[in-house]
C-alpha positions as a Markdown table, in Angstrom:
| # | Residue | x | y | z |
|---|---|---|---|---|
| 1 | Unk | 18.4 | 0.0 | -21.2 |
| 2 | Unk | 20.4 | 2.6 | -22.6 |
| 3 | Unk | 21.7 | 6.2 | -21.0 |
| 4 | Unk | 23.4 | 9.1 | -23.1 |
| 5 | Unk | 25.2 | 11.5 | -21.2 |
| 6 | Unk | 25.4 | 15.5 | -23.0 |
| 7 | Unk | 26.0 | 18.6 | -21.6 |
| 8 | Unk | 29.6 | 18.8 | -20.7 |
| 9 | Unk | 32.5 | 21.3 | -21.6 |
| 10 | Unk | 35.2 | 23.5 | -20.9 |
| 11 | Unk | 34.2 | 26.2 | -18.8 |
| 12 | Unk | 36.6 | 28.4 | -16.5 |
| 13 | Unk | 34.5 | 28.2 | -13.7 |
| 14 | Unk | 30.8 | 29.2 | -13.6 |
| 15 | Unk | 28.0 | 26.7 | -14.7 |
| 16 | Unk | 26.9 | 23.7 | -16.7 |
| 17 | Unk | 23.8 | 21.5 | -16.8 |
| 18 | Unk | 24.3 | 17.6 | -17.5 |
| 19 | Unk | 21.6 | 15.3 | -19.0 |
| 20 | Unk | 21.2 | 11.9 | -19.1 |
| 21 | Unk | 18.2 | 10.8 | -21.7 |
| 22 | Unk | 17.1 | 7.1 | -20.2 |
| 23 | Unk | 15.2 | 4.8 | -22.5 |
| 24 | Unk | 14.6 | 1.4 | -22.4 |
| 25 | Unk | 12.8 | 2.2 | -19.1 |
| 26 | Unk | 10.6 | 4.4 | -17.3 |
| 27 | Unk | 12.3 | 6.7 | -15.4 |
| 28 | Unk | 9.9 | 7.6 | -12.7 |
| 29 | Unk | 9.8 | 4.5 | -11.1 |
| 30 | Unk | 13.6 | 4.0 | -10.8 |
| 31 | Unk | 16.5 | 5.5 | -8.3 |
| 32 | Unk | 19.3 | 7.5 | -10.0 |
| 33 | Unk | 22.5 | 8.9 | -9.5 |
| 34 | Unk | 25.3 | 10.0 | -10.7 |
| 35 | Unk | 28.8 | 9.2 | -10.8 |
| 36 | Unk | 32.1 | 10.8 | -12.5 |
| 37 | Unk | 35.8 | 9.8 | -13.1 |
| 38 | Unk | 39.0 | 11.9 | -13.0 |
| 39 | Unk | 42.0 | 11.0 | -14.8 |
| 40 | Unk | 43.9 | 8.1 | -13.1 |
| 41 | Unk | 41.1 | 7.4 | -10.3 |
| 42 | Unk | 38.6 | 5.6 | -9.6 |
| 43 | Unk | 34.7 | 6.4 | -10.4 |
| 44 | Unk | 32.9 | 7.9 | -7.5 |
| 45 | Unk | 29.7 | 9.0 | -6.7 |
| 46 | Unk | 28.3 | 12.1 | -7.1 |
| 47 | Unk | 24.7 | 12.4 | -6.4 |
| 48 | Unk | 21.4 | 10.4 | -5.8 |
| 49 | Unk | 17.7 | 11.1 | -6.5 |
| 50 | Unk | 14.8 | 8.5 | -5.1 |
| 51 | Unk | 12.1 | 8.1 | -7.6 |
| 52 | Unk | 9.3 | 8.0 | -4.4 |
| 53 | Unk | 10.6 | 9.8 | -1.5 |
| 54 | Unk | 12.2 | 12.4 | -3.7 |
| 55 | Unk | 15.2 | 12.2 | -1.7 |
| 56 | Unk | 18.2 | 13.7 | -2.8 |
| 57 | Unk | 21.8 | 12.7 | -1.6 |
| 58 | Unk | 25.1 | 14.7 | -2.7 |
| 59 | Unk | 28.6 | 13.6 | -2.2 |
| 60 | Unk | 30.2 | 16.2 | 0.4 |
| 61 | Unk | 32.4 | 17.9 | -2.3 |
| 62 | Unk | 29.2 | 19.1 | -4.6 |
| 63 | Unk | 27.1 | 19.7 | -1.4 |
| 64 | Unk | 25.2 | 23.0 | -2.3 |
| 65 | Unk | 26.6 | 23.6 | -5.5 |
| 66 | Unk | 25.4 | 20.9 | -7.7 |
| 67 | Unk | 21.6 | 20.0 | -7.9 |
| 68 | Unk | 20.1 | 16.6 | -9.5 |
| 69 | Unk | 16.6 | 16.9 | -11.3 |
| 70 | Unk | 14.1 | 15.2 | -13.1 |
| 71 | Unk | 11.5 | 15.2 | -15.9 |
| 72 | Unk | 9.5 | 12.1 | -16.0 |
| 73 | Unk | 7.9 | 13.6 | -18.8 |
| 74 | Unk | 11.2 | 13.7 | -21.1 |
| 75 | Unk | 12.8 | 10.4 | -19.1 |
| 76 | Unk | 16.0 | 12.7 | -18.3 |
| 77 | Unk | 17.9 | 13.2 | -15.1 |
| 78 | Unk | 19.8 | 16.2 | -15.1 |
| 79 | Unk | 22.6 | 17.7 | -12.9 |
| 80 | Unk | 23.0 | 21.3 | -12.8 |
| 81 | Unk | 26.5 | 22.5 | -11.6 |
| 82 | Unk | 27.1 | 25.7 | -10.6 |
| 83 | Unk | 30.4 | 27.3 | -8.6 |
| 84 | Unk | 32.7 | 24.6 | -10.7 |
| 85 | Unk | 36.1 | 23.8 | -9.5 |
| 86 | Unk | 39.5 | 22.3 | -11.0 |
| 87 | Unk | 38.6 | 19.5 | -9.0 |
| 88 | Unk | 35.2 | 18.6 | -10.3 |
| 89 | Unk | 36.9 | 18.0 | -14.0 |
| 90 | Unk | 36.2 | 14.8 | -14.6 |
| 91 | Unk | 34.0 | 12.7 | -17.1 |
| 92 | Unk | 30.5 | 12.4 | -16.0 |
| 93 | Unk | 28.0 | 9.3 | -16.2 |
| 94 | Unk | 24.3 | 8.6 | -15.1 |
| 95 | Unk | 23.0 | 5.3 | -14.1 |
| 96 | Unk | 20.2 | 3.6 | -12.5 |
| 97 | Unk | 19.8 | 3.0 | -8.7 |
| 98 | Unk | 21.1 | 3.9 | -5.5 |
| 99 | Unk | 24.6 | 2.2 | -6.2 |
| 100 | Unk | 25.3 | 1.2 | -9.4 |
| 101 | Unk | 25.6 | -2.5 | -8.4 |
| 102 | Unk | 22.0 | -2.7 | -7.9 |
| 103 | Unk | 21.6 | -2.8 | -12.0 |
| 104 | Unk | 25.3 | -3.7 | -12.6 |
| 105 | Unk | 23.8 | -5.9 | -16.0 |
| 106 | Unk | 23.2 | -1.8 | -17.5 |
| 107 | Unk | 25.8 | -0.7 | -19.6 |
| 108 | Unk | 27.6 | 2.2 | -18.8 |
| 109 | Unk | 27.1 | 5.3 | -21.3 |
| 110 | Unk | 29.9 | 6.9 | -22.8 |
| 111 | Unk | 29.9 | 9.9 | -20.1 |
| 112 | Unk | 30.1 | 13.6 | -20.8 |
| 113 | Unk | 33.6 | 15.7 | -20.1 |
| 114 | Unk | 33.6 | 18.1 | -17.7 |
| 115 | Unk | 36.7 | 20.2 | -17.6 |
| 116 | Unk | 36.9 | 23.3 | -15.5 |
| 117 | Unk | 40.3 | 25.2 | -15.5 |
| 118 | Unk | 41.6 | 27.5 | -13.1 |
């Protein structure tokens, strides 16, 4: 399984799109979400797509800004951000699952940055 974040930047506000190309695995059959880390905390959770009921979760901070996507087709997840904030700078990772504990033996990529400045 690997995962390889791209997409991230400096922007003063506006938007950016995030990918995560999956291989190892077929994407349409799998839960996945993702997550991002700030400087000096902890990694949270950022959003959730189910493979089957195409449900999508958001962590109340992103709520009707960000959007998570698929394409089956090109095994990507993406996350489109739009309205950025100061607050969402942080670097960004994909991974499989509903929590990341569910496939804890997957190696984390190497994430994408995400700064926004004020």
């Amino acid at each position: 399984v690997q995962l390889v974040e791209s997409g991230g930047g400096l922007q003063p506000g506006g938007s950016l799109r995030l990918s995560c190309a999956a291989s190892g695995f077929s994407l349409n059959i799998f839960d996945m979400s993702w997550y991002r880390q700030a400087p000096g905390k902890e990694r949270e959770f950022v959003a959730h797509d189910n493979a089957v009921a195409a449900q999508k979760i958001y962590t109340e901070s992103v709520q009707g800004r960000f959007t998570i996507h698929r394409d089956n087709a090109k095994n990507t997840v993406y996350l489109q951000m739009d309205s950025l904030k100061p607050e969402d700078t942080a670097v960004y990772y994909c991974h499989r699952g509903r929590d990341w504990s569910q496939y804890a033996g997957d190696n984390w990529g190497q994430g994408t940055q995400v700064t926004v400045s004020s």
